[in-house]
C-alpha positions in Angstrom: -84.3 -19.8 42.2 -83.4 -23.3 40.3 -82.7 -23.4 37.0 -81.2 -26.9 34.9 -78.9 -26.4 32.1 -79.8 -27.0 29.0 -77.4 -28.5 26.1 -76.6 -25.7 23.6 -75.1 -26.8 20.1 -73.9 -23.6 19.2 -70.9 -22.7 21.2 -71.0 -19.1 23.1 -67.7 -17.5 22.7 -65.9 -17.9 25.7 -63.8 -14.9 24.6 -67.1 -12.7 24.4 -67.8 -13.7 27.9 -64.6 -12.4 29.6 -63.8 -10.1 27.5 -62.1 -6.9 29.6 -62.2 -9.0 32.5 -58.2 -9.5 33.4 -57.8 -13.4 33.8 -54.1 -13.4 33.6 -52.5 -14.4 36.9 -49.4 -13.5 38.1 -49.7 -9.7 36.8 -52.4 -7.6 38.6 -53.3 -4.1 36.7 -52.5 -1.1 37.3 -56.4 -0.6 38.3 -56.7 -3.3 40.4 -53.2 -2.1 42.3 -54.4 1.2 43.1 -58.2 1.0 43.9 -58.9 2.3 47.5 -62.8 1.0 47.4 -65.2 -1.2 45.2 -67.8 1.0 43.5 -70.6 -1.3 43.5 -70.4 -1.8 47.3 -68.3 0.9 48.8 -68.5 -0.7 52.4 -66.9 -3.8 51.4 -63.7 -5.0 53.2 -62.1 -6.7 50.2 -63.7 -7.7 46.6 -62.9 -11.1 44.4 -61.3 -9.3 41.9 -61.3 -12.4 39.3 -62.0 -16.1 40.1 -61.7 -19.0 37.7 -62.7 -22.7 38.7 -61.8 -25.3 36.4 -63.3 -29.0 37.0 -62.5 -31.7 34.8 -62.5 -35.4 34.8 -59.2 -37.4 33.3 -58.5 -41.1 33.1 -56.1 -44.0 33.8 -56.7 -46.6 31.7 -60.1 -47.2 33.1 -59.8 -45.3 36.6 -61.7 -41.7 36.5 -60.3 -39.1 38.7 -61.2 -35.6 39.1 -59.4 -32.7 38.9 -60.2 -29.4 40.9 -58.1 -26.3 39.7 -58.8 -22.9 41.3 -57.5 -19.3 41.0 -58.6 -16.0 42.8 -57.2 -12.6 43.1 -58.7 -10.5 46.4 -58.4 -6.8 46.6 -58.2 -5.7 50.0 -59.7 -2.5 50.9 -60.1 -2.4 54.8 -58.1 -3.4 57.7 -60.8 -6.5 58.4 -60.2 -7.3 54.8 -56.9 -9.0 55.9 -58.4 -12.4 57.0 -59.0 -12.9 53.4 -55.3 -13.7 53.6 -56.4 -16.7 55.7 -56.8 -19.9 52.7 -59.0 -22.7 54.3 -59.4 -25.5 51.5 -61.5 -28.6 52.8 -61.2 -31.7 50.8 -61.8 -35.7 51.1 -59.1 -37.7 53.5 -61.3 -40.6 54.2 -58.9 -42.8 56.5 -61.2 -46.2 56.6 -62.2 -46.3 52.5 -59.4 -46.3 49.6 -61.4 -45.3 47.0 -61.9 -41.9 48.7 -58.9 -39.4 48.8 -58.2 -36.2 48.0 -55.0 -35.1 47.8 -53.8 -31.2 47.3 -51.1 -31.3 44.6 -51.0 -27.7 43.7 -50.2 -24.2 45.9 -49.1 -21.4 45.5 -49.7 -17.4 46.4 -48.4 -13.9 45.9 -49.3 -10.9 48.1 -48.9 -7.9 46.0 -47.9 -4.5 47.3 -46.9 -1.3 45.8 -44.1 0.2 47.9 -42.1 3.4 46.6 -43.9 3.2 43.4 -42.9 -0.5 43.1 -44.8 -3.3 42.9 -43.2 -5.5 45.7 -44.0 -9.7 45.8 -44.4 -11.8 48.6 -44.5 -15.5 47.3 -45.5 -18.5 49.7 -45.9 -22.0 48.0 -47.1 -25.8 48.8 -44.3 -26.4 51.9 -46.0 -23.7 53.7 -49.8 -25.0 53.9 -50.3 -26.9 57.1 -53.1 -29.6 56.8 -55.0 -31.0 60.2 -57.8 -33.5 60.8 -61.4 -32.4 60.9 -62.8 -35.9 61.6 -62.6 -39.6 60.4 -63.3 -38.2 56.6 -61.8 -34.5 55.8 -59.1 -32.7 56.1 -58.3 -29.0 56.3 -54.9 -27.2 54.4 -54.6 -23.6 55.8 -52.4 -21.2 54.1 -51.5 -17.3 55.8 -50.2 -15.6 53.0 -47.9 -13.0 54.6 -47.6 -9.2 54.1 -51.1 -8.3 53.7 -52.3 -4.9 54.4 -54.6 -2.4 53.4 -54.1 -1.9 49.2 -52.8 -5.8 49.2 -53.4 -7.7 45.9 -53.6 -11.6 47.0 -53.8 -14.0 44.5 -53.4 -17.8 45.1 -54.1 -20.8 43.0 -53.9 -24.1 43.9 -55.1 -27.7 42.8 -57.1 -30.8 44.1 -56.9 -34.4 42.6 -59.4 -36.5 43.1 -60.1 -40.3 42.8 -63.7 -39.5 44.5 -65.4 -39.6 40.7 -68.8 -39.8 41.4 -68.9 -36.6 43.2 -68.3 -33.0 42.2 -68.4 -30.0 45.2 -70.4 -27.7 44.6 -69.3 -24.4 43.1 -70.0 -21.2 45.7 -68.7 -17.8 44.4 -70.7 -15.4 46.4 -70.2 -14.8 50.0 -69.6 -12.3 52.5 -67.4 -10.1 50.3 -68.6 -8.8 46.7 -67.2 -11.3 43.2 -66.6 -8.6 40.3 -66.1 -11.9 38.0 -66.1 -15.6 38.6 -66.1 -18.4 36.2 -66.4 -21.7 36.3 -66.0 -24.7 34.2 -67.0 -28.3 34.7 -66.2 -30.8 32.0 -68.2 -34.4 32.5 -67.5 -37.4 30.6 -70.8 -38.3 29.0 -70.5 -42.0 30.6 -71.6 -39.6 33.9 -74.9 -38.5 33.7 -75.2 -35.9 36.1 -78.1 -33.4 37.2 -76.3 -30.0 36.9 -78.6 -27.0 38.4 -77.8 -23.6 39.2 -79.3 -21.5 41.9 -79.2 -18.4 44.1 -81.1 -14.7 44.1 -78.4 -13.3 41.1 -78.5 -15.4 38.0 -75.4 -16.7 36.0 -74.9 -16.8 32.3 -74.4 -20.3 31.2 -73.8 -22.4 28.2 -73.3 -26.2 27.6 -71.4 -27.5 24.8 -69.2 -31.0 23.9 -66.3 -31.8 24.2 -63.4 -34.5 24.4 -60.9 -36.4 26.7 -58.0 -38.7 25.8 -57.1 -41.8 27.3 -55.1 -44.9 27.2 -56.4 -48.8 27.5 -54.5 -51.3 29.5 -52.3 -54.0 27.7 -52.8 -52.0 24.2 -48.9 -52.5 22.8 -49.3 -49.9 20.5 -50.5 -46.9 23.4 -53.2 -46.1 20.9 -55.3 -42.3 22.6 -58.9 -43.2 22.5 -61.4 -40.5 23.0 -64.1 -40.4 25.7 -66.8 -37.3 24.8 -68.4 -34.8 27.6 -70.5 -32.3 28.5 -68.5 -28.7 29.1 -70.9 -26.8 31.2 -69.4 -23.2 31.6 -71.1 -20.3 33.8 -70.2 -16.6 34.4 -71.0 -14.6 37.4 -70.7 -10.2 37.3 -70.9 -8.1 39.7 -72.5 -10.8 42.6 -73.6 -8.8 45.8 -72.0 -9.9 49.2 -74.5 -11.9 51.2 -74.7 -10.2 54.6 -76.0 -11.1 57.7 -79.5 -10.3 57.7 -82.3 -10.3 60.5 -84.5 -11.3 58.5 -83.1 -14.3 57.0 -82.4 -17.3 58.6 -79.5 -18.3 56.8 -77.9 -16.4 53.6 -76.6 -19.0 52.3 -79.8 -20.7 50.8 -80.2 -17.8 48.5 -76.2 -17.8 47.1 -75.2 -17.9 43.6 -73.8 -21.8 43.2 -74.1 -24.9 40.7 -75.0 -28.1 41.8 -73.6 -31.0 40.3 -75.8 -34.7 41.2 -75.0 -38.2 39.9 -77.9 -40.1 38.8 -76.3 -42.9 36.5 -73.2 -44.6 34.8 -73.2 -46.0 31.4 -70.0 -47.1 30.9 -71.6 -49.3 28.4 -74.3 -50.9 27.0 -74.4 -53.8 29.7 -72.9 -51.8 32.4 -75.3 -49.4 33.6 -75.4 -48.1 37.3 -78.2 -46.1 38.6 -76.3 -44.0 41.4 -79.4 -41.7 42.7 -80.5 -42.4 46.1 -84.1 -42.3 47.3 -85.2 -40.8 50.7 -86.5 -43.9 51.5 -83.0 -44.9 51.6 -82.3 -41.9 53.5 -84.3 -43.3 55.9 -83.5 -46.9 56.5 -79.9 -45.7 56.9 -80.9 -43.7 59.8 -82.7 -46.6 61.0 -80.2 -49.2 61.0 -77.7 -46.1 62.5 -76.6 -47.6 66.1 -76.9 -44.1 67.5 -81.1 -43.5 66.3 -82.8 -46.6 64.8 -80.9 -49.0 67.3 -82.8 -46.6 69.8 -85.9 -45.7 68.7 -88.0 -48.5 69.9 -86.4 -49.0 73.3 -88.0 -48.4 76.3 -87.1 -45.4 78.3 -85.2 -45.2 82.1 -88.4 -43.9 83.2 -90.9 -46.7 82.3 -91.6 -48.0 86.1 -92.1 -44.3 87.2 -94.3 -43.2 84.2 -97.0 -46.3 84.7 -96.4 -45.9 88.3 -97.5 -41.9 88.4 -101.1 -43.0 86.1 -99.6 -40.8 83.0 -100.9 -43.9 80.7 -104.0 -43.7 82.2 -104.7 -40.5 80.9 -107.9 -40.9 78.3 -107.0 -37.2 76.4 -104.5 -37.9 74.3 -103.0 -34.1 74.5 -103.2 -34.3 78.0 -101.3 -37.6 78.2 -98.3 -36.1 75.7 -98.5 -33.1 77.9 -97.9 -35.0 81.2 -95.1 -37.2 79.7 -93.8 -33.9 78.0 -93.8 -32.3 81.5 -92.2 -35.4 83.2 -89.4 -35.7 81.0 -88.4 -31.6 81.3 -88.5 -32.0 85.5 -85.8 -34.7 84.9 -83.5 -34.0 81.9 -82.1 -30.4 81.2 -81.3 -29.1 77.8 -77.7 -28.5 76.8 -78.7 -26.1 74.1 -77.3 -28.2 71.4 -79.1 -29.8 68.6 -78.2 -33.1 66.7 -78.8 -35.7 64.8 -77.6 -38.9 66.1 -78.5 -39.7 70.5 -76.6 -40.8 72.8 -77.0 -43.5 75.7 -80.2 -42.7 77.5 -77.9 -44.0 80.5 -75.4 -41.3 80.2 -78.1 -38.6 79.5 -79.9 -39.4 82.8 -76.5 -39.8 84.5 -75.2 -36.5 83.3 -79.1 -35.1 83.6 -78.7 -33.2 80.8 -78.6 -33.8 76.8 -79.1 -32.5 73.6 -82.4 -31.9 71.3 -82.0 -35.1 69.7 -81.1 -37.2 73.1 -84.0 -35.2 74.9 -86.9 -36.1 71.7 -85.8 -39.6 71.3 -86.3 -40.3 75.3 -89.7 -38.7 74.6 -90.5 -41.0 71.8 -89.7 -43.8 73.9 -91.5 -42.2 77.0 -94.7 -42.1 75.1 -94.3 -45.4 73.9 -94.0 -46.3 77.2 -97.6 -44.6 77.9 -99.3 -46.1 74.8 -98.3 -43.2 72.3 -97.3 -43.7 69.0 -94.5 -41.1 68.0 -92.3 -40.5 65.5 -88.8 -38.7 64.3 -89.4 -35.8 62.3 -86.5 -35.2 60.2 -85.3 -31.3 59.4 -82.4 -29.5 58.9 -83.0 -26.2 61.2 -83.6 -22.5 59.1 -80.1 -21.5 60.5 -78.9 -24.2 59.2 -80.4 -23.8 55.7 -82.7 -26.2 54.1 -82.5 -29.0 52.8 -81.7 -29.4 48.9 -85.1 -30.7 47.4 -83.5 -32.1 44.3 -81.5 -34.8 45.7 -81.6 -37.1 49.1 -79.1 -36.7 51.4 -78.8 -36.9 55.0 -75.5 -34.8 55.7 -78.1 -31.6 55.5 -80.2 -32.9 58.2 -79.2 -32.1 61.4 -81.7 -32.7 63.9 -85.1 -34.1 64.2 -88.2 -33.1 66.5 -91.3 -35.7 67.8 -94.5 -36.4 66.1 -97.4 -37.6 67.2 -100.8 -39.0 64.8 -103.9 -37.5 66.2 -106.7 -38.7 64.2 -105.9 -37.3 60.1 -103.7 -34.7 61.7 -100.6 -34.8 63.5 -99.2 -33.3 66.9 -95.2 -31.4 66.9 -93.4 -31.2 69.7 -89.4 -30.4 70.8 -88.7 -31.5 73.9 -85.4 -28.9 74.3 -88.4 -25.6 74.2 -88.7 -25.0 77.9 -91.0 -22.3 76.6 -93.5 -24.1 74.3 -96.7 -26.3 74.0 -98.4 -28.9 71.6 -98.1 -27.4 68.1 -95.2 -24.1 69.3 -91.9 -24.8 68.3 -88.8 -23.0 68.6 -89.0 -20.0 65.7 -85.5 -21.9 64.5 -87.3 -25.3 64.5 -90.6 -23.7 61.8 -88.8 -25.2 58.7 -90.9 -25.5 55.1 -89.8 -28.9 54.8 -89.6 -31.5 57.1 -90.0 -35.4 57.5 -91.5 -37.5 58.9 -90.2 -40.9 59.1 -92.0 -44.4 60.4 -89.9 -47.9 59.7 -92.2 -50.0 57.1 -94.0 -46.7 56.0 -93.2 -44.2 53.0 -92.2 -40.8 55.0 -94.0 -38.2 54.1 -93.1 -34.4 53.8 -94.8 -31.8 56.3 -94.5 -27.7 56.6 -94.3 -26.9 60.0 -94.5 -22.7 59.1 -98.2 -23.8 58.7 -98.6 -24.6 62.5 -96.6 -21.5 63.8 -98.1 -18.3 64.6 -97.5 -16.1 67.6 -101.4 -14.7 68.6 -102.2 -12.2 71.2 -105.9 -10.2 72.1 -105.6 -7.4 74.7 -108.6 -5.5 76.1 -107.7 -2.3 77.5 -110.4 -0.3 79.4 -109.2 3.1 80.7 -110.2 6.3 82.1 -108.6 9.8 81.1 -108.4 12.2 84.0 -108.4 16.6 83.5 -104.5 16.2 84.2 -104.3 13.8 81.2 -103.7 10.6 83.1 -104.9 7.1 81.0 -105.5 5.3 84.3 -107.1 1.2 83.7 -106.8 -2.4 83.2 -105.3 -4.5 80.5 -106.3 -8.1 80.2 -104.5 -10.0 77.4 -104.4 -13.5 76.5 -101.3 -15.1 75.0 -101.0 -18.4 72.9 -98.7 -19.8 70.8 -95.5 -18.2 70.6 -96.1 -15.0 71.8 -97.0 -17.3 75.2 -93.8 -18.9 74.3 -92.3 -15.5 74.3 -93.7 -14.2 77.5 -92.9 -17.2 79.6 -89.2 -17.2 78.2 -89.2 -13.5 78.9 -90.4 -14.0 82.3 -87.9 -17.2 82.5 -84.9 -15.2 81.8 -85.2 -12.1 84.1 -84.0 -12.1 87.6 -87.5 -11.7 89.4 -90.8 -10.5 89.0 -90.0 -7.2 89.7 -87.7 -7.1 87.1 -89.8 -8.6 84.4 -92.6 -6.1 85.1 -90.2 -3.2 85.0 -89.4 -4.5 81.3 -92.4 -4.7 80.4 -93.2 -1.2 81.7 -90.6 0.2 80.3 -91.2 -1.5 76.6 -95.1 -0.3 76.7 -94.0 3.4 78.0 -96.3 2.8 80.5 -96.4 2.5 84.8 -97.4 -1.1 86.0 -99.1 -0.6 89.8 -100.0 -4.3 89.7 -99.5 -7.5 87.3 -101.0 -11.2 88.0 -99.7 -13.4 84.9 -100.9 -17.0 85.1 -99.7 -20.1 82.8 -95.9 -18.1 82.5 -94.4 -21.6 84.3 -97.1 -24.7 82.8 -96.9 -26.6 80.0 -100.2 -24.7 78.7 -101.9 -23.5 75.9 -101.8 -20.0 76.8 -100.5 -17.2 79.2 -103.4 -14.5 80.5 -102.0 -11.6 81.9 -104.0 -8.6 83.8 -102.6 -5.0 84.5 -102.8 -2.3 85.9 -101.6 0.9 84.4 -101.3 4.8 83.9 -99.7 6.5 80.8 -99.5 10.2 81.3 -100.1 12.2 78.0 -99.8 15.8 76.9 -101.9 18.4 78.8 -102.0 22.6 78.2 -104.6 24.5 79.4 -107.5 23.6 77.8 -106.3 20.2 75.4 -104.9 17.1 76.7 -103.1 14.3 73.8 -102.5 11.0 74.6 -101.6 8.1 72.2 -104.1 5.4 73.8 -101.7 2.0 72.9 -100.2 0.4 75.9 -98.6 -2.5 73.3 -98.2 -2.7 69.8 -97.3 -5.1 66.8 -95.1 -2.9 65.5 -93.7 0.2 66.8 -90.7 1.1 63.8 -90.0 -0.3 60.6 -86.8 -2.5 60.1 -87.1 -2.4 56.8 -85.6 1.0 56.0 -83.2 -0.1 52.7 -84.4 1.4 49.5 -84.2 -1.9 47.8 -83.4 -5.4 48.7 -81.6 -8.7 47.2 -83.1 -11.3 50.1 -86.0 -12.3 50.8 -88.2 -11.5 53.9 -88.5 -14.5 56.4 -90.3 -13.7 59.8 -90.1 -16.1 63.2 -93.5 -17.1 62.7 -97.1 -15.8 61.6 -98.6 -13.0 64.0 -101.9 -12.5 64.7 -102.2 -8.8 67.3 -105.6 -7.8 68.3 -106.1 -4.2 70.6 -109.2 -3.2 72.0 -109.4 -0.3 73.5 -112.2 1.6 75.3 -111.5 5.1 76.6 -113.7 7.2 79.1 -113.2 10.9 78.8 -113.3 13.5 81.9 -116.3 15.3 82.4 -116.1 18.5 81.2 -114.0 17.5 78.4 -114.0 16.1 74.5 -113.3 14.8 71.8 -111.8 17.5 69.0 -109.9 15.7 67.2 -108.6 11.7 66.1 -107.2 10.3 63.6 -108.9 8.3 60.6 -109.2 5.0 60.8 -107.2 2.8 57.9 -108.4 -0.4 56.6 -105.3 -2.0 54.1 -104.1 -5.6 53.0 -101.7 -6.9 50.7 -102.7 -7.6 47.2 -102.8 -11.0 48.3 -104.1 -10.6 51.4 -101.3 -12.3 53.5 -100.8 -9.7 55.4 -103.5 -6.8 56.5 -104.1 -4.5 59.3 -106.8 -1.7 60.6 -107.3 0.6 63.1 -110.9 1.6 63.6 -112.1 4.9 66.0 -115.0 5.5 66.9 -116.8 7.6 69.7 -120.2 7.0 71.9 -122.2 9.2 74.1 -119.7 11.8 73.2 -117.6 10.3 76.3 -116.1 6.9 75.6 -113.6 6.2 72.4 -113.5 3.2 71.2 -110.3 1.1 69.2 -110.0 -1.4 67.3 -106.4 -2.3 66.5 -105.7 -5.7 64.1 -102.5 -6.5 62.2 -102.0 -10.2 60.7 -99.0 -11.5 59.3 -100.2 -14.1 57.3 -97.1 -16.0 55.8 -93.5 -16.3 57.4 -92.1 -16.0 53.7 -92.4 -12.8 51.4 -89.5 -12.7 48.4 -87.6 -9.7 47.4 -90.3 -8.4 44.9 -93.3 -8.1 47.7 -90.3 -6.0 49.5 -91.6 -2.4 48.4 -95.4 -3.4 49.4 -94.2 -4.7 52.9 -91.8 -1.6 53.8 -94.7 0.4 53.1 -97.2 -1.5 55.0 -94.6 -1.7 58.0 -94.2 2.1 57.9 -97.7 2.4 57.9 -98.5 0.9 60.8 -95.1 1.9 63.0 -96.3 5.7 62.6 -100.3 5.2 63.0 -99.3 3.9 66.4 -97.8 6.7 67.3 -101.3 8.8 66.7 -102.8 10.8 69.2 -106.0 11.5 70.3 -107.0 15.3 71.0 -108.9 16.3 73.5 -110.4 20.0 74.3 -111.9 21.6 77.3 -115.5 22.3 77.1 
């Protein structure tokens, strides 16, 4: 996924590179004119035609500033392909610090359109971009470049300068549309030293080689050039895919083609050396002596006199007492369905009686300290979000944080914003590989929380099959961990109970006469569930066939694409157990059933069976098992699980045959 550049001496042609690629602005081809769709991905919209990003540092007298220059031409091919005519570039406007401005120098753009067999121009230029705030520190310029259609060539170039020199954007070529080329090259004076990565699913061709920059000295009467040597990192992109939006990935954007550019030190000379590389330690006391989260960490809550009053800190279990304070808090405070970082005033939380993830865990921290619990922030940025870059701190990628809670040499997770959840079951957005957990005057420490998510059910169905081919019996089933979390949000969200049974009827294919849930509106470990039920099969004269499942792991395969770019990444793990015991009609039996399968993966994170089997020639028995062992499986396990998926989607769909005597 990560790969560091490496300095090459030899110099790769940069004309070998690009060669056949047109890189000339301001003239598209003849090609690129009249193309109606974009082989490689005939769906697309529109297609980068060509983009070239050129980053380079320059200096005044001893001031560094950098430089950003971009071009890109965009085909478009489809009427949706027109917002591509839409230019949003986001740069530094810092209106409290000096020493951190952007400023865009540089725009222009042409809309290209062949009309009677001419090629017809539509030029827009710096006095039409409109800039507007975003917040205290960046600004946005938007450009619409006019008279784009279907069969429009856009091209636009533009220019940044920058006196922000100790940090570089990062450079992000793929995206929802397909890149036939992109280039980019980053010159650094070797004064910088910089950690320069690339990354993403589709790998770039890349070189580093040296180079040179002139500048002047202050006071020097005779303006005497003096020379100041870099690093010229240059990388190519071909043919990069568009990252779509997926199901099955959390957030695309973790897995796109980019370079990273870090600084970890300045040398700009032998006594003047600056070590710029932050530590996550830092990270953390900055959130700590933040107004809005260290400021309130160690408060007492609104609550306090009502929690000692109600005997919650008398509570000897320690999971019953988080439980109790969890359950207090949620009768009280509502959430707003926003997560955050930062909290606001308990005062106006209670007042408003409702508040976001990070108001709602922080009063629980200071709710449990109230009790005699010790909790703690655990940092994360959430999986839509994407993760967190793991070769650098920084705290602009977090974006929320949940509770934690030391029990003994483990630790207990909680989010107070899951209406839906327990101890340990999280929120399948909130399962991130890499979150901390923080503790003024203690090193954090780094936790997975997919390791404590998994979604487990058992059922036990025991039926009878009458002559007219009517499975008629109970289903008990016990629910815990998310797939509770899933049936009390289910039952939650529908208008009654009538209408939650009727779902469920109608997602099992089966008739529900009676249903008694219990534990679908505690704070519990686990939901039980008993049914009653018929499911009508097949029936001639003298065989009857009936498929025996009332509820299934998996009843069709998502994963129908031949091949795949992205990774696989699930809610949560899954653990489904069926068993099913099945009484035949007198006068009736078996003929036929179908074999039982036993299969894993060659790693054995994910496996299922189905076993048959018959007694006393009169009851069949079932045992169904599928585990999902990891949330994660990358895009070469792809083939192995569309196959084991398939598997198990149509072996559920198996009937059982049973003959007249």
């Amino acid at each position: 996924m990560k790969q560091k550049l490496t300095l090459l001496m030899g110099l790769v042609l940069y004309c070998s590179i690009v060669e056949a690629q047109n890189l000339k602005f301001g003239k598209p081809t003849d090609e690129e004119l009249s193309m109606t769709v974009y082989e490689q991905d005939k769906d697309a919209s529109a297609v980068v035609l060509c983009q070239l990003t050129d980053v380079g540092y320059t200096m005044d007298f001893h001031n560094y500033f950098v430089d950003y220059y971009v071009k890109t031409r965009i085909k478009v091919l489809k009427e949706e392909g027109r917002d591509y005519a839409n230019v949003n570039i986001i740069y530094i406007d810092n209106m409290s610090q000096q020493f951190a401005q952007e400023n865009l120098e540089e725009f222009k753009a042409v809309a290209y359109n062949v009309e009677d067999g001419k090629v017809k121009k539509t030029k827009i230029g710096l006095d039409q971009v409109h800039k507007e705030r975003i917040d205290d520190t960046y600004m946005r310029a938007k450009a619409a470049i006019p008279q784009v259609k279907v069969g429009t060539v856009i091209e636009y170039e533009y220019k940044l300068h920058s006196n922000v020199f100790y940090h570089i954007y990062d450079w992000e070529p793929q995206g929802n549309i397909p890149v036939a080329f992109a280039n980019y090259r980053l010159e650094i004076p070797t004064v910088f030293i910089y950690n320069v990565e690339t990354a993403g699913i589709q790998q770039l061709q890349s070189s580093v080689t040296q180079g040179a920059i002139n500048y002047k000295v202050a006071n020097d009467a005779m303006a005497r050039q003096y020379k100041r040597y870099t690093n010229v990192y240059n990388c190519t992109a071909r043919n990069l895919q568009a990252l779509k939006k997926d199901d099955y990935v959390w957030n695309v954007n973790d897995y796109a083609t980019k370079v990273t550019a870090e600084l970890q030190s300045i040398h700009l000379s032998v006594d003047d050396h600056r070590d710029m590389r932050k530590t996550w330690e830092q990270v953390d006391n900055t959130l700590f002596e933040h107004s809005d989260f260290g400021a309130r960490l160690y408060k007492h809550s609104k609550y306090r006199e009502e929690l000692l009053s109600s005997g919650i800190d008398k509570i000897a279990d320690l999971k019953e007492k988080v439980a109790a304070t969890f359950s207090f808090l949620r009768q009280r405070i509502a959430w707003n369905g926003e997560y955050d970082l930062l909290t606001k005033s308990s005062s106006d939380i209670v007042k408003k009686g409702s508040g976001s993830n990070a108001d709602l865990n922080m009063m629980l921290i200071n709710m449990l300290g109230d009790v005699g619990v010790k909790a703690c922030p655990v940092l994360m940025s959430t999986r839509r979000h994407g993760r967190i870059p793991k070769t650098y701190p920084t705290l602009n990628k977090m974006n929320t944080f949940i509770v934690g809670i030391p029990d003994g040499t483990s630790w207990i997770y909680l989010d107070a914003s899951s209406a839906d959840g327990y101890l340990n079951v999280l929120p399948a957005n909130l399962y991130v590989e890499q979150a901390r957990i923080i503790e003024k005057g203690t090193p954090g420490q780094w936790v997975n929380l997919q390791k404590i998510g998994e979604a487990k059910s058992v059922h036990n169905i025991k039926a009878t099959l009458t002559a007219d081919g009517l499975m008629k019996g109970e289903q008990s089933t016990i629910y815990s961990g998310n797939a509770a979390a899933n049936e009390r949000k289910a039952f939650r969200t529908a208008s009654d109970s009538t209408s939650f049974i009727a779902a469920k009827a109608q997602q099992t294919g089966i008739s529900i006469s009676q249903c008694k849930i219990e534990g679908h509106r505690s704070f519990l470990p686990s939901v039980t569930e008993v049914i009653n039920f018929t499911k009508q099969g097949d029936v001639t004269d003298d065989h009857i066939y009936i498929n025996p499942f009332t509820e299934l792991p998996i009843t069709s395969n998502p994963f129908t694409e031949k091949e795949r770019l992205l990774p696989v990444e699930f809610p949560c793990r899954n653990t489904f157990n069926a068993y099913v015991q099945l009484t035949l009609p007198e006068g009736w039996q078996l003929e036929e059933m179908p074999k039982s399968v036993n299969v894993s993966t060659p790693d054995k994170s994910a496996s299922g069976r189905i076993n048959y089997g018959i007694t006393d020639d009169k009851t069949i028995t079932i045992n169904f098992q599928f585990r999902l062992g990891n949330v994660y499986y990358d895009h070469q396990q792809y083939d192995m699980l569309c196959q084991l998926f398939d598997l198990f989607a149509s072996r559920g769909k198996d009937m059982l045959v049973i003959k007249k005597k």
